[in-house]
N, C-alpha and C positions, 0 to 999 in steps of 0.2 A: 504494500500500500504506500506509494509514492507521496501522495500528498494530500493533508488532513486538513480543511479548515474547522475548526471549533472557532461559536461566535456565544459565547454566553452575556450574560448582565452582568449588575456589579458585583463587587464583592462584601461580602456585607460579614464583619471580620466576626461578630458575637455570635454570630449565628454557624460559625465554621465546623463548632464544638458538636453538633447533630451527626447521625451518622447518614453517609450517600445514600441517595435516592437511586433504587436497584431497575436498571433501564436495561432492556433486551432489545437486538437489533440483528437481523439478518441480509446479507448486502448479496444478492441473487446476482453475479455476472453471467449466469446463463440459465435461460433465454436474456437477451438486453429486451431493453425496452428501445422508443425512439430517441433522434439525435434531437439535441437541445438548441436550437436555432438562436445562432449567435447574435441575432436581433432581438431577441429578450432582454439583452442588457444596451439597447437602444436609450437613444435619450431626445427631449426635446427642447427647444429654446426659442421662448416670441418674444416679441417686441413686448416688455413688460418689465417696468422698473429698471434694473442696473442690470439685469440677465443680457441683452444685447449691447447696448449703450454702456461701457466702463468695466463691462463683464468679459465683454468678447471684442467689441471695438473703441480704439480711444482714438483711430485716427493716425496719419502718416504723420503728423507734425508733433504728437504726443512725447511728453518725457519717459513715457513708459516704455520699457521696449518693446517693438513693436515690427511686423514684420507686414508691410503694404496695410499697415494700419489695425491690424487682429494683434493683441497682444503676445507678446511669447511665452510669456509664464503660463497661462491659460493651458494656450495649445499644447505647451511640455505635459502640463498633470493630466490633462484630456486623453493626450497619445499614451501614456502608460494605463490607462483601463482598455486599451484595444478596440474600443470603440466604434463600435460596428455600423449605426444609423442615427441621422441627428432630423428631427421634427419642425418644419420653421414655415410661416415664419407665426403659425397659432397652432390652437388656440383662437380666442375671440377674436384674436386680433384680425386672423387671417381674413374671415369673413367683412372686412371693414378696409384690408390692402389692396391697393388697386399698382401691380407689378409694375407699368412704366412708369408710374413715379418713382422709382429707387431704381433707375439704370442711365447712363451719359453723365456727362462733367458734373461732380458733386454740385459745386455750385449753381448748376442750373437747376438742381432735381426741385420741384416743389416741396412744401411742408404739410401736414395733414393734421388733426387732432386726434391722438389715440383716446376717444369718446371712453373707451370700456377701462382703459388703467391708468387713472390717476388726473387725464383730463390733459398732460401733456402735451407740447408739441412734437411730434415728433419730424426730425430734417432726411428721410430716407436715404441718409449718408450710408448706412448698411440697407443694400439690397441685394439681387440677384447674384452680380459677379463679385461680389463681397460674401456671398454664403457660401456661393459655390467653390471660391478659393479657399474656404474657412473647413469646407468638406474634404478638399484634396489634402490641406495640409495637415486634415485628421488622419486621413486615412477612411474616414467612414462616407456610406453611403449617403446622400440627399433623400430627406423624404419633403418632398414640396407639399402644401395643405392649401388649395387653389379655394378661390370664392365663390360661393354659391348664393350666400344670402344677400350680398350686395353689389354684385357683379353680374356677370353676363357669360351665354355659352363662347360666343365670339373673342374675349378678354382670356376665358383658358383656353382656348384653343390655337390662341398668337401668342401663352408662354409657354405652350410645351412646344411650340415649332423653335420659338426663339432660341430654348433653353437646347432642344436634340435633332431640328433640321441641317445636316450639310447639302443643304439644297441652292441651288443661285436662285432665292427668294428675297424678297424685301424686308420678312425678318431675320432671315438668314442672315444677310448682307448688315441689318442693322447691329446683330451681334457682334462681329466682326468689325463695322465700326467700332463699337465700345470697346473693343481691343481683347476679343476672344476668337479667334478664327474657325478652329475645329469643335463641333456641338460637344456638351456635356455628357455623360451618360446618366439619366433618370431613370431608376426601376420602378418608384414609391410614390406616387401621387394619389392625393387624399383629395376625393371629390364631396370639399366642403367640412365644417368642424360643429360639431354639437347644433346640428341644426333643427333639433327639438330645442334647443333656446338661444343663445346670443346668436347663435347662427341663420337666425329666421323664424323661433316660435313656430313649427311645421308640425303637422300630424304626421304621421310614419308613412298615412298613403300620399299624401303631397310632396314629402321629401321621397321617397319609390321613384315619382314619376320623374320628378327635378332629377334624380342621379342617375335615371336613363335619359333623358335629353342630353346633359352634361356631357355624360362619358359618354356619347356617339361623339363631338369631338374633340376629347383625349385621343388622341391619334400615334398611332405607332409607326415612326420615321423610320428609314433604313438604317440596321446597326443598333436600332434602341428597342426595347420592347419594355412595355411600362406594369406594373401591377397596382389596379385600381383596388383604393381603398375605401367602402361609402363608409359614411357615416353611422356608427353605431350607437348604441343604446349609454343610456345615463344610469348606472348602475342596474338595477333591478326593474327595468322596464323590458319584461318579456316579450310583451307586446310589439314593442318595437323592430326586437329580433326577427321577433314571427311575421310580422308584415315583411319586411324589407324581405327575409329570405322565400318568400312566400312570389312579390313581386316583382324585385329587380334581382334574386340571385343567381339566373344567369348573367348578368353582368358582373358581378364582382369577382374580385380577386381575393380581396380580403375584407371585412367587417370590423371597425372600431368597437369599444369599449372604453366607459369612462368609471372608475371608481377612485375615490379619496377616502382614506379615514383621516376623519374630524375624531378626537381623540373623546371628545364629550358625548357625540351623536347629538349637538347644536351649531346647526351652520351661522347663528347670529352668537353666539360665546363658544368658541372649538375650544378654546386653552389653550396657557402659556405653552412654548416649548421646551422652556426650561424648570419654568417653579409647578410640580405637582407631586402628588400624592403617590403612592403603591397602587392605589386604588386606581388612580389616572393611568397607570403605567397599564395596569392590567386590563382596563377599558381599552385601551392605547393596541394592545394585541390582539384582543379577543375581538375587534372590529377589524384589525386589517385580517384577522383569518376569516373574514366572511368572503375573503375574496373566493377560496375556494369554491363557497358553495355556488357563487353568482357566475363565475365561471363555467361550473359544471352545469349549471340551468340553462345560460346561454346554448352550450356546446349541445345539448340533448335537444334545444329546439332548434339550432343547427343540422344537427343530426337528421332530423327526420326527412329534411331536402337532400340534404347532402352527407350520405352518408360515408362515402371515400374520402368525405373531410378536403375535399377540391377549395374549398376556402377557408382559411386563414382568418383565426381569430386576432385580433391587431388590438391590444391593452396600451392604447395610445397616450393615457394620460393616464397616472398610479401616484400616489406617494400619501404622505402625511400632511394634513392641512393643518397646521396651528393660528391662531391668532396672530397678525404681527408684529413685531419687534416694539415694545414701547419708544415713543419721539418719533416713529419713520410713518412714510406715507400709507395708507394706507391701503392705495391702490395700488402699493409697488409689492404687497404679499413676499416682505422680505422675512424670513425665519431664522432662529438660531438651530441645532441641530444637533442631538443629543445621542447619548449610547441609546435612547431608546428609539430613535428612528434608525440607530444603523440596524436595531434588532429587526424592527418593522421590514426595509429594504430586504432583509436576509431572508424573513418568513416569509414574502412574498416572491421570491427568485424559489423557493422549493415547491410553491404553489404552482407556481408558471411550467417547473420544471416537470411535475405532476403531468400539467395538460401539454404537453409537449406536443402531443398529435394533433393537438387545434392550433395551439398559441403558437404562432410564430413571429411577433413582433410586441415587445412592450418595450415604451417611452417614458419612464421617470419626471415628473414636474417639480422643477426643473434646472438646466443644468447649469448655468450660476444664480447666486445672489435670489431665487425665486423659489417659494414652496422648497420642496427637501431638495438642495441643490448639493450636488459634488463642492463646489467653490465657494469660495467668500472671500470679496476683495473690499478694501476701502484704498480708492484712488489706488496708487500703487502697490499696496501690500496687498497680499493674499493667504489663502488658508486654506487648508483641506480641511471635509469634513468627515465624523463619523462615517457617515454614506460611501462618502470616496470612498473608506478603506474596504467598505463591503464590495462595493462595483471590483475593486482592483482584486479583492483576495478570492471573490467569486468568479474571476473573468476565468479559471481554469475550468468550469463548466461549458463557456462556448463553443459549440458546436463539436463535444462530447457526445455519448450513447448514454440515455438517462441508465441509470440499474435500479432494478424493483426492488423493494426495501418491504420487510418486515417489522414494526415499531410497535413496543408495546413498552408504555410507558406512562405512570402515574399522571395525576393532574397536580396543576397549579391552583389553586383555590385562593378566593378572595370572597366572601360572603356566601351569595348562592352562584355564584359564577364560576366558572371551572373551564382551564384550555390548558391543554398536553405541557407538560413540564418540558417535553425535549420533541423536538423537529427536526426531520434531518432528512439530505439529499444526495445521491451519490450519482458519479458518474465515469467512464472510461474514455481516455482520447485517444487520441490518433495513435501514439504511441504506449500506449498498454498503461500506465498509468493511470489507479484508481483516486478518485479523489471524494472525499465526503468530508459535508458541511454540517454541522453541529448546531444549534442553539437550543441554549438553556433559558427558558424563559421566566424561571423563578429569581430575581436579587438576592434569596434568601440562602435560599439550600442547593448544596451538591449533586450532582448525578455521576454514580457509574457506572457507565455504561459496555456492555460486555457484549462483543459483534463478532454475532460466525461469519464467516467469508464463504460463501458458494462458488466456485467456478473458478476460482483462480487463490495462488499461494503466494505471497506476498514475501517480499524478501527484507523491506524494512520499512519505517514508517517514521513520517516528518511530517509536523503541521507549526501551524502560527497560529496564534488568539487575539481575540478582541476582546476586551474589558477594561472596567476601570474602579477608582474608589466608591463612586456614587452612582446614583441612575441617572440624575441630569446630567454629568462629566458632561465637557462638549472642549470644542477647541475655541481659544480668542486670539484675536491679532497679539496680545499681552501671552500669552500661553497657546502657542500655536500648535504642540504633538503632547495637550493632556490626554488624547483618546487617537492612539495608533496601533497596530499589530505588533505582538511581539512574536517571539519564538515560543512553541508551547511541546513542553515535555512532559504533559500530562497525558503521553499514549505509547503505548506500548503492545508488542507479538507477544503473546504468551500459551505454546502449544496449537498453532494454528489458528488463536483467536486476539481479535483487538479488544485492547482493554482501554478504555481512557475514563482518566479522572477530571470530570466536567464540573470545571468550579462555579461556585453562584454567580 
């Protein structure tokens, strides 16, 4: 067993003196299950507070450093998660951008008012061939999120020529003026975003018919071939599923999905992200495990059009929604970010990885300065967050063979509420390589966990951990690596079997 993530909670040093919570775990490497499609560890970024503007662009004339005006430091901590697909430029926003404003001489590009975050002006100094170089120098793919609510079929259908025609066309020609000669390649195009609300207030049969107008021209140029994405359901809106795949799924490629946990279950008070209770903590978990079951609802009314799973469940927008930051704006939904969202992050990478056979694309919100972000910068300085270190210590499950797992494992109790002490995920890559992720989801108490290996004999075994003194632990610009991975020597072979001592 080559390499272990364990991600528990804090440590909670009075409580040591208990004896381990006794966890059984079986890691099946044969039969495998499906590969983990390395676009679950996708991410997204719209025009919204410091996320674009200071996050990702400061500009060629910036004291930051900066490379054609995207910052460096960014792109460095960006490119070591591997980072496979980035979501732009919404979100709300997208439904509200109109593409030729953000392309030719900055100074001439018009200004618009971002109506939906914060009331801002925005100067569409970051557009098209600002994302698109922002994508190359990730490494990750473009997923474009085109307008539906306030736009026109004519408007996407002259930026996906613009963005993937090498044709001698007048948007061809116009790209190549702006100083890109060869078309981009686009696989991801999302026709339209939450168009059951800021995206147009639509019933499900009205957005059906809109995402088959649309996508006749999304158009497939030579050399590019695109995978459409409509618009999916708003958590627990079955309804929605069922319409859409009912009416336009032959047209789709893939179907969105939107869930957040709000840590309270109140979209008008979520809670702090730093100051709560055990009780918040464990709310905090037991609502991002609902993902599973909304998932597996989705996928079953999926299922019954599509049963060879030909479309692609797309968890476009995920994370932890807290209140924001006190003194900041409030429509810039800036957050701090704690050992319990990196928990949150982790529990839902074993969910996803679960539905492996449907989900093939989930986006994180998002990926700086916004809701659970990877980053946190002020003006020049930056930070990684808990999250980061999950994105980065979980990236060895991309595009891995998920392994079926046996778990039987006590609860976490808090009142009358109760969710599994230990979660965990396993997988194999390319090169034989077992890897399993761990979380401990009690602060309080131990688990140890004792795992037969089926199907393969392991010759040694190395993991890293996540944890800290407190539950709220997080990083500041003042204390930037209070919550980073260390090395973890709490696992060990013993006659064939893993044993590991999983701290609170």
């Amino acid at each position: 067993l080559a390499g272990l993530a364990a991600l528990p909670a804090t440590m909670t040093i009075a409580q040591q003196t208990a004896a381990p919570e006794e966890v059984s775990l079986i890691v099946k490497a044969d039969p495998p299950g499906p590969v983990i499609n390395r676009n679950i560890y996708g991410h997204f970024a719209e025009h919204l507070g410091r996320c674009i503007y200071e996050g990702i662009w400061v500009g060629e004339d910036s004291p930051i450093p900066n490379t054609r005006g995207i910052r460096n430091d960014v792109v460095a901590a960006l490119k070591k998660l591997n980072l496979p697909v980035l979501r732009w430029p919404g979100g709300c926003f997208a439904d509200e951008y109109h593409w030729k404003n953000g392309i030719g001489p900055r100074s001439q590009r018009p200004s618009m008012i971002n109506t939906h975050w914060g009331g801002v002006v925005e100067n569409n100094h970051f557009g098209t061939h600002e994302f698109m170089d922002l994508c190359e120098m990730l490494g990750a793919e473009p997923y474009v999120c085109g307008n539906v609510g306030s736009g026109s079929p004519e408007e996407m259908m002259e930026w996906v020529e613009y963005l993937t025609s090498d044709a001698d066309s007048p948007l061809a020609n116009l790209r190549r003026k702006n100083g890109r000669d060869k078309p981009w390649a686009l696989h991801y195009f999302g026709v339209g975003n939450e168009s059951w609300g800021c995206g147009g207030n639509m019933r499900p049969e009205f957005y059906a018919d809109n995402y088959r107008r649309y996508n006749t021209f999304v158009k497939n140029y030579p050399g590019n071939r695109i995978y459409r994405i409509a618009c999916g359901a708003n958590s627990e809106d079955y309804n929605w599923t069922e319409v859409l795949m009912n009416l336009a799924g032959r047209q789709i490629n893939g179907l969105s999905l939107h869930y957040y946990t709000v840590p309270s279950g109140n979209w008008r008070n979520k809670g702090s992200a730093t100051r709560f209770t055990e009780e918040e903590w464990h709310a905090t978990l037991r609502r991002t495990l609902r993902m599973e079951e909304i998932i597996a609802k989705h996928s079953a009314i999926m299922d019954k059009t599509d049963p060879q799973k030909r479309i692609g469940l797309v968890v476009d927008e995920w994370g932890i929604w807290h209140d924001v930051e006190p003194g900041t704006n409030p429509g810039f939904l800036y957050q701090q970010n704690t050992l319990r969202d990196a928990l949150a992050a982790a529990l839902n990478f074993h969910i996803f990885h679960q539905h492996a056979d449907r989900v093939v694309m989930a986006n994180i919100a998002q990926t700086i300065n916004v809701l659970q972000a990877m980053v946190l910068t002020d003006k020049g300085k930056m930070i990684l967050t808990p999250t980061y270190h999950v994105f980065e210590m979980y990236k060895v499950h991309q595009g891995a063979t998920r392994l079926p797992l046996e778990l039987t494992t006590p609860d976490y109790v808090r009142g009358d509420q109760r969710i599994p002490l230990v979660s965990a995920s396993a997988s194999r890559d390319a090169g034989g390589r077992v890897h399993l992720s761990l979380v401990n989801t009690d602060p309080g108490r131990t688990a140890a966990v004792s795992c037969e290996l089926r199907g393969f004999a392991p010759a040694r075994v190395t993991g890293r951990i996540l944890t800290a003194g407190a539950m709220n632990a997080h990083n500041t610009f003042e204390a930037p690596a209070t919550v980073q991975p260390q090395p973890f020597t709490g696992a060990a072979l013993d006659a064939g079997r893993l044993k590991v001592a999983l701290p609170a």
